[in-house]
N, C-alpha and C positions, 0 to 999 in steps of 0.2 A: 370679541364674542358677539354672538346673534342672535336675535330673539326675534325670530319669523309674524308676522301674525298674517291672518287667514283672509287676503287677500292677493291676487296672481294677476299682474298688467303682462298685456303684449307690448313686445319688443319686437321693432322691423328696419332692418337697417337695409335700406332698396336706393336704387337708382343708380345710376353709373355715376360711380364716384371717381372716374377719370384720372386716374392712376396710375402707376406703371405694375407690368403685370406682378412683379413679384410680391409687391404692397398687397394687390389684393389675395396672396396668398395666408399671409399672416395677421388679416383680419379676424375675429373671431366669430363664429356664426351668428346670426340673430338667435336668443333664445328666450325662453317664457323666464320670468321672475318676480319674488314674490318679497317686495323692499323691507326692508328692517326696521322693525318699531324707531329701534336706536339710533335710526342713521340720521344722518346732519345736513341741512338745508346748506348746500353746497355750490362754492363759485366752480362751475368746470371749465378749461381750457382744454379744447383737440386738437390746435394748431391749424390746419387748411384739412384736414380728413372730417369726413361727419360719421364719425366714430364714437355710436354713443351706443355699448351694444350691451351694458353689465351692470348691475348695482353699485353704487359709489363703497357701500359698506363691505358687502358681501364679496366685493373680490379684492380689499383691500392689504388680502394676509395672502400667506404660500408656507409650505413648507419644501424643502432642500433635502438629498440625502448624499452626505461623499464620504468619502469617494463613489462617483456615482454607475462605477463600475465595477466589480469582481470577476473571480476567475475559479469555474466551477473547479473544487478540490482543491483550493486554494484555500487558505487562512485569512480570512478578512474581517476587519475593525471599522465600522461608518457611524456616522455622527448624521441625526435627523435634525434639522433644527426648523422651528415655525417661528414667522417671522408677520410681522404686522405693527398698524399703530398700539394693541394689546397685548405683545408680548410678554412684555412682563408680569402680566396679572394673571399667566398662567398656575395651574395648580397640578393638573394632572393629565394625563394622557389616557384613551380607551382605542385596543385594536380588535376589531373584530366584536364589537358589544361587549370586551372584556374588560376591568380598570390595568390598567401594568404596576400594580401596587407591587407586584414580585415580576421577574424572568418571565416572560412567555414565550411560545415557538412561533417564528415569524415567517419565515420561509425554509424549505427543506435545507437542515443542514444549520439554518441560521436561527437566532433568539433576541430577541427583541428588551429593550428596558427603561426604564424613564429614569432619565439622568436628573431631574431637579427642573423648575419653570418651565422655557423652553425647548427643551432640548430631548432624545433620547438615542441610545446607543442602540447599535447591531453588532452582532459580533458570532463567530463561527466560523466553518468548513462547509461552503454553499456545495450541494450535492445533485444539482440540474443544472442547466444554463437555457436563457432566455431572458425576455423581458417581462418582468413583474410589476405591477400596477399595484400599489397599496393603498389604505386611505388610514387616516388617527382623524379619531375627536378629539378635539382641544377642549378643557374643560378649566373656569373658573375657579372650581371647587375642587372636591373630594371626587370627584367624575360625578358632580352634580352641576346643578346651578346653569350660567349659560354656557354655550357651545358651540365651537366652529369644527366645522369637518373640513378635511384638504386632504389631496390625493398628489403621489407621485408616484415615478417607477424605479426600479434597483434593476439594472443591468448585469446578468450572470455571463460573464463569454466561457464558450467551450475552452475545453482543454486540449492545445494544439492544434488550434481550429485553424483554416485556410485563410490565408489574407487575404483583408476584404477592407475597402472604401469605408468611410464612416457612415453613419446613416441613422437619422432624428428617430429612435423611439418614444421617448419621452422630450416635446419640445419646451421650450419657455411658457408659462401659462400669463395672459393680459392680463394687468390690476389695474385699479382705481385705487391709490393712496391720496391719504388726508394730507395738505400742505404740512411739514415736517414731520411725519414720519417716516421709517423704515420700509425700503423695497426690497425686495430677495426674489431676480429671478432665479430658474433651475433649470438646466437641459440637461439630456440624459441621449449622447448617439454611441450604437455598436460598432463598432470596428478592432479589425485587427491589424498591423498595432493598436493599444490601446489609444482611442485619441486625444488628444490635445483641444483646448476651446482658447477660442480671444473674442471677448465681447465689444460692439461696437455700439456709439450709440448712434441712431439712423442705419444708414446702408455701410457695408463695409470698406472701410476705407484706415490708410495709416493714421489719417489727421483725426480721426475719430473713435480708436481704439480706446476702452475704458475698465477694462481687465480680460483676467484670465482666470481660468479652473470651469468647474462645472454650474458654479453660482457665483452670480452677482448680487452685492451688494451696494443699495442707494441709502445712504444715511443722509436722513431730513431732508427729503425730497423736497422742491420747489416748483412752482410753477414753469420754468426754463427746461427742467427736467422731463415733462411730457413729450411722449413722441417716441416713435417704433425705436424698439433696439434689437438687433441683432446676435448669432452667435456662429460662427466658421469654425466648427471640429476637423481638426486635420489630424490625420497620418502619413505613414507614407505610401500610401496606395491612393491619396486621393482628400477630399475634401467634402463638407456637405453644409449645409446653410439653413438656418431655419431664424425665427421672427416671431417677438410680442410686442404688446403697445401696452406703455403707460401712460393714466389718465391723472391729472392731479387737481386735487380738489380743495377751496378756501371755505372755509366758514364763516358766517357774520361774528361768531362765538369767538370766545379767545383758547378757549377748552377743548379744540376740535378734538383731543387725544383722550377725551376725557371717557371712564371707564362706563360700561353699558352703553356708548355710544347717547348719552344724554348730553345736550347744554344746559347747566342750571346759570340762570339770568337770574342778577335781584331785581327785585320789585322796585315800579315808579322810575325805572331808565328806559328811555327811549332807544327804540331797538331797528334795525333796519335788515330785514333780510333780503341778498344778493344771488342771483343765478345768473350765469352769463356763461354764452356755449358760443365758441369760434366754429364757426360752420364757415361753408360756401359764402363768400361774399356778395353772390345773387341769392340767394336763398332768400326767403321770407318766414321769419321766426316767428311763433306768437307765445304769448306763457299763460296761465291760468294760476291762481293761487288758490288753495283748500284749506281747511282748517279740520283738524279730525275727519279728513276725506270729503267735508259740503264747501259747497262754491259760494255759501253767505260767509261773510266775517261778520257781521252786523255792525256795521260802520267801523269798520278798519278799513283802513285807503290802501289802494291797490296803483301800484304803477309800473305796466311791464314788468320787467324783469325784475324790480325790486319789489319787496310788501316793506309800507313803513308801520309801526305802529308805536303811535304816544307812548311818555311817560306814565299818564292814567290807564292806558290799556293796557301796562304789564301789572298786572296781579296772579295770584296764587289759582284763581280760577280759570283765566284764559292759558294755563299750562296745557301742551296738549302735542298733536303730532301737527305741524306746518308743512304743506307739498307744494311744490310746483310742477306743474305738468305743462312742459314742453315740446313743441307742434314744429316742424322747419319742413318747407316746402321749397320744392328747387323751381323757377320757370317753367312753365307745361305741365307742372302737376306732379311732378316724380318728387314723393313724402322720400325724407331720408330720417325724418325722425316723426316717427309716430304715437304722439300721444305719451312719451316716456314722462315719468314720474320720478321724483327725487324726494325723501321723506325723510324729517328730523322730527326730534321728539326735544322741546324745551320744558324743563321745570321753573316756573318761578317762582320765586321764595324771598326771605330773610335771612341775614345772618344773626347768629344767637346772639341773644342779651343775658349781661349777669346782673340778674338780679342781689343778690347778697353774696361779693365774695368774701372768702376762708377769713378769719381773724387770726393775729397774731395768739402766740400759747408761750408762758414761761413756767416751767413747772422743773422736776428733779429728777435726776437718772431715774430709769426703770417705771417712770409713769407711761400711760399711754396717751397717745397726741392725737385729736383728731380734728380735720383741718374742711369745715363742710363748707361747698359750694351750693348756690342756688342760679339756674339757669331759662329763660324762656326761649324756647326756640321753634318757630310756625313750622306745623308740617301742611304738605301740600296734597292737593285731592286727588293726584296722581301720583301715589307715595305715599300712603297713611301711614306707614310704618316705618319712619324713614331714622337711624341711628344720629346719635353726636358723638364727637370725638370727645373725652376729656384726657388730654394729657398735661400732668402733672410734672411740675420742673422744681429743683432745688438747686440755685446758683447758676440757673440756667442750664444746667442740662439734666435732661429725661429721667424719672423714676417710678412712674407709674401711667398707666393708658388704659380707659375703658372704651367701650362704646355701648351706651343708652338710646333706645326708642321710648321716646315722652314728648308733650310741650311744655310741662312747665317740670323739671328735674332738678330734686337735690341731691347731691351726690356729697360723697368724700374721700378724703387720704387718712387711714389708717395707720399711726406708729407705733405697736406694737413694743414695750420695755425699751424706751428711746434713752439714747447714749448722749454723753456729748458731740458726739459725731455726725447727728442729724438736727442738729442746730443750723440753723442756716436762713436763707428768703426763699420764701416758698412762693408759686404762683400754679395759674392753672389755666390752657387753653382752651377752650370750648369751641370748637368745629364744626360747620357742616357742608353740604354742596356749596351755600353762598355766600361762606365769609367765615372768617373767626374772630374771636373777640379771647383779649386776655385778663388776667384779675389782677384788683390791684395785691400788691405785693403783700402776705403773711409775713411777719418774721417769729421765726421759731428758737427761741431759748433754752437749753436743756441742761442746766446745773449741776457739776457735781461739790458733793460738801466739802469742805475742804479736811486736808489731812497733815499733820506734822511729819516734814522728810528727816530733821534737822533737826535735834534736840539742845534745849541750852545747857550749860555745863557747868557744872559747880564750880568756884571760886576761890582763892583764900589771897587775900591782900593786907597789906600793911594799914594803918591810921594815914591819912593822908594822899592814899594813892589813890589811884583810877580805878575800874574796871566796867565789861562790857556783857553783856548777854546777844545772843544772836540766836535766830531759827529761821529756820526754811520750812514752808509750806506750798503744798499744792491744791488744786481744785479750781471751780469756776471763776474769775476775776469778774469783776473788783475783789480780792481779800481785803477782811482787814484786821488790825490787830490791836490789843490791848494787854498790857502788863501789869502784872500783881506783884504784891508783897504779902506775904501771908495773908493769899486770898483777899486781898484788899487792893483796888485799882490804884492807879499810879497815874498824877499829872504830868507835866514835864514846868517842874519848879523845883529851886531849892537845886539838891545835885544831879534831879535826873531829866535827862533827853529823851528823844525817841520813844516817850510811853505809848505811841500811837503808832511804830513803824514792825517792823522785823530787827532791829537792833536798839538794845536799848543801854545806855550809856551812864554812866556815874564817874562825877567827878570829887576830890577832895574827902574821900570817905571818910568816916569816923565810925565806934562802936553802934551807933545807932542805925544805920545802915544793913548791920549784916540780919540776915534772917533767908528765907524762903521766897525765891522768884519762880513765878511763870507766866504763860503768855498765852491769852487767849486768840485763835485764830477764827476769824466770821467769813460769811457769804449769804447770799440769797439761798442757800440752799441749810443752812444750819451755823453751830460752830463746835469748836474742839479745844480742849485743854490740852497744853504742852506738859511735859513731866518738872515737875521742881528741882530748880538748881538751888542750891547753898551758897549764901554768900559767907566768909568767914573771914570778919578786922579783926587782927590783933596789934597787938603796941609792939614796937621795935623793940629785936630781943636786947639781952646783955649777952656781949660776946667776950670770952675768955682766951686769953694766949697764954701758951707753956712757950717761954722764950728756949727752953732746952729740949724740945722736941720740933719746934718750929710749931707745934696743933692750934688750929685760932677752931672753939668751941663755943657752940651758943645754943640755945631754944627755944622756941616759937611755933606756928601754926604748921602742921602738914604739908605739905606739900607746895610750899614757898618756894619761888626761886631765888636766887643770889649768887651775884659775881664777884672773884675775889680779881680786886685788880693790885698790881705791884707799881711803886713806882719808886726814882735812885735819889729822888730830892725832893725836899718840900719847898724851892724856892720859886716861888713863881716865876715864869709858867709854870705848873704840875702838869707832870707829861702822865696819864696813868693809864695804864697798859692790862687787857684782864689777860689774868693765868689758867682761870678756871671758872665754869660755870657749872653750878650742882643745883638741886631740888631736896631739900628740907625731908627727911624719911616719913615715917610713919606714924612716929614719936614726936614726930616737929625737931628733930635732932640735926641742926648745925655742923659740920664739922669739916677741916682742910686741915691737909698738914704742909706745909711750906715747904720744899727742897733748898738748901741753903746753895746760896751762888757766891760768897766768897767777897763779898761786896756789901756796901751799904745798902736795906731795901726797907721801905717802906709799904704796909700793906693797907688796904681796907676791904670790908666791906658794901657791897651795893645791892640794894633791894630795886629792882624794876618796877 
């Protein structure tokens, strides 16, 4: 993106630059220009051309259109793409002062539309043939904000037209890219057959073929990369040739790509800015350094081609635009570079400080959590209104993101009826042009009470025997638990265990024992009573045998269990074998009847 301001240097590119003639075909004219606030105090390499004919910023984008041919009443689909170190910070597209928020008509027959960032479709039945020359604004915003314009042409060929040579209507256009960025030339020649392209870089040759189609692409250009590239559209009637140059450019910055064409530099580092032009190695260069356009620094040291400036000279005030204008004179006087200017805009600044970060919060489902940050962050006198980033992270990844203009900003995270589910370590990053800074870690607590899954169960045991209580619960951990007896707590003495766990244990019972158990379950968040189980001792029944029915009868508590085992001897060993296992009815009623086997049997009773 570009941001003009209201200033226009001449540009003269003179002298016999002693070339072969085709070279100086695909020079680009000398023309007037008017440099970019935003542009970057840049190292330039031409290699042995004194080709310095265009803004470093201002020609460092193009846009593409392919297929970059059609065929009047034909059906055709092209893809526009704009390409640059800003590509990606595209928003929207304007053709004709129009935004392409919907379809609009592009060319007769055709319709135009913005596909997302960079990019946007053509599509239609072209209904003229010729060459057409378009232009889009590139636009930041909402087709607001800042703005690059780029021009190409769409190729219509007639319909059944006579075969005909290829031939450059729309050629390669010359850039200036920023050391790693993105180049995209684009040619555009009529012929019939339709033609065919192979890009070369330098003069055409096999050893130096670097694609095919109608555009080329340079991804993260380098310094090696500069210097004429070429493109040969062939059919079979013939061939035709056309030529651009790219220029690439380093920055003292490490940000060269960085958006609105700004470097922001922190404060109190030593800074050195670099210009260096390969010209004519007779030539005589000289440089000039400016400061917001005057030739004082007030004591910042100047040396050729470089400007150094202290650690104490970078402050939030000496932010501003830095030029160098550059002078290259050949033997006899022939200027091949006159007076050209190169212009970067540095911010310097701070990166933010937190003053008071978020505290830790332990509170109860459905409260609300709020998590406040306090932040200082310098703004700068070229930039009063300059945003921060706060993004907000939980266990390390992303859940909320603002951006605040302030210097001293309190902010926060809002949680809204928080669950157990947004418990976690919370933190917060604070961003701006010159650094970020993160906060020390919140941790977030959020309790639920607990709840009984698992109820304990009523009981009936003998004098003497065992028995257990058990429950399950849920809710925030730590639980914890305690057991009653008719509402009266329970230690673990005497016969009982676990008065402190989820099961709780009795050994050796007797009448004194039985009564009403429960169990109280706790947390940070409350607690809860379980439902009352019954315990119920009684004394071992009397059991009664009808030796003439075989019936062994007896009674005792409800729902007792009891196994009746058989056995053929009482001589030791006793082998005893169960026949049967029943549960006590509802009456507490005992009762077996024995099948006679023909044999001596001995029976009993067993209480578990």
């Amino acid at each position: 993106m570009k941001k003009k301001i209201a200033k226009t240097l001449p540009l003269v590119l003179a002298g016999a630059l002693q070339m072969a003639p085709f070279l100086r075909t695909v020079l680009p004219e000398a023309r007037a220009i008017a440099p970019s606030t935003w542009a970057i105090v840049l190292r330039l390499t031409t290699g042995a051309i004194g080709l310095l004919g265009f803004d470093a910023v201002s020609s460092a984008s193009s846009i593409a259109i392919s297929p970059v041919t059609a065929t009047n009443g034909v059906s055709y689909i092209g893809t526009i793409t704009y390409s640059g170190s800003h590509a990606g910070s595209v928003s929207s597209m304007m053709l004709s002062n129009v935004c392409m928020t919907s379809q609009l008509s592009f060319l007769q027959g055709l319709k135009i539309s913005y596909a997302g960032v960079n990019k946007a479709t053509v599509s239609g039945t072209p209904t003229n043939s010729g060459t057409f020359p378009f232009t889009l604004k590139i636009w930041d915003g909402n087709c607001s904000g800042l703005t690059d314009t780029r021009s190409t042409s769409l190729i219509i060929a007639p319909t059944n037209a006579a075969l005909a040579s290829p031939s450059f209507t729309s050629p390669p256009q010359s850039v200036t890219a920023q050391q790693g960025a993105e180049v995209l030339f684009s040619a555009g020649a009529y012929g019939n057959p339709t033609p065919t392209y192979i890009w070369y870089q330098g003069l055409p040759s096999p050893a130096t073929q670097i694609g095919t189609g109608s555009s080329l692409t340079r991804a993260s250009v380098d310094l090696t990369n500069a210097g004429v590239y070429s493109v040969v559209a062939s059919n079979s009637q013939g061939t035709s040739t056309a030529a651009a140059y790219m220029t690439v450019c380093q920055t003292a910055g490490s940000n060269q790509l960085a958006f609105h064409y700004t470097n922001y530099f922190t404060v109190s580092n030593a800074l050195t800015f670099k210009s260096y032009f390969t010209n004519f190695s007779t030539a005589t260069n000289t440089y000039k350094w400016q400061y917001n356009y005057a030739d004082s620094f007030g004591g910042f040291s100047q040396s050729g081609s470089n400007l150094t400036l202290a650690a104490n000279q970078i402050y939030a005030a000496h932010s501003g635009i830095y030029s160098i204008v550059f002078n290259s004179v050949l033997p006899g006087g022939t200027v091949i570079v006159n007076q050209q200017e190169y212009d970067s805009y540095w911010a310097f600044g701070t990166p933010p400080v937190i003053t008071s970060s978020p505290a830790g919060v332990t509170t109860n489902s459905g409260s609300t959590v709020v998590l406040n940050v306090s932040a200082s962050v310098q703004q700068n006198p070229y930039g009063a209104a300059l945003s921060q980033g706060y993004n907000w992270y939980k266990n390390g990844s992303p859940v909320f993101s603002q951006n605040i203009i302030g210097t001293n900003v309190s902010t926060g995270l809002t949680i809204g009826g928080a669950t157990t589910s947004d418990s976690g370590t919370y933190t917060v990053v604070v961003t701006n042009y010159w650094g970020s800074i993160t906060s020390a870690p919140a941790i977030v607590t959020i309790s639920s009470p607990p709840t009984v899954t698992s109820q304990p169960v009523s009981k009936s045991v003998l004098t003497g025997q065992n028995a257990t209580f058990s429950v399950s619960a849920s809710g925030t951990a730590p639980l914890t638990f305690q057991w009653n007896k008719n509402n009266s707590p329970l230690s673990d003495v005497g016969v009982f265990t676990g008065t402190g766990t989820s099961t709780l244990s009795l050994t050796s019972l007797t009448a004194n024992e039985a009564g009403s158990y429960s169990v109280t379950v706790g947390n940070g968040s409350g607690s809860t009573n379980s439902n009352p189980a019954t315990l119920t001792v009684a004394n071992p029944p009397s059991v009664g045998f009808d030796p003439a029915s075989g019936t062994i009868t007896g009674s005792t508590v409800a729902g007792l269990t009891y196994i009746v085992q058989s056995a053929a001897s009482l001589t030791a060993p006793i082998q005893w074998t169960p026949i049967a296992t029943n549960v006590t009815d509802s009456s507490g009623t005992l009762s077996y009847t024995n099948t006679p086997s023909g044999t001596q049997q001995f029976l009993r009773i067993l209480f578990p």
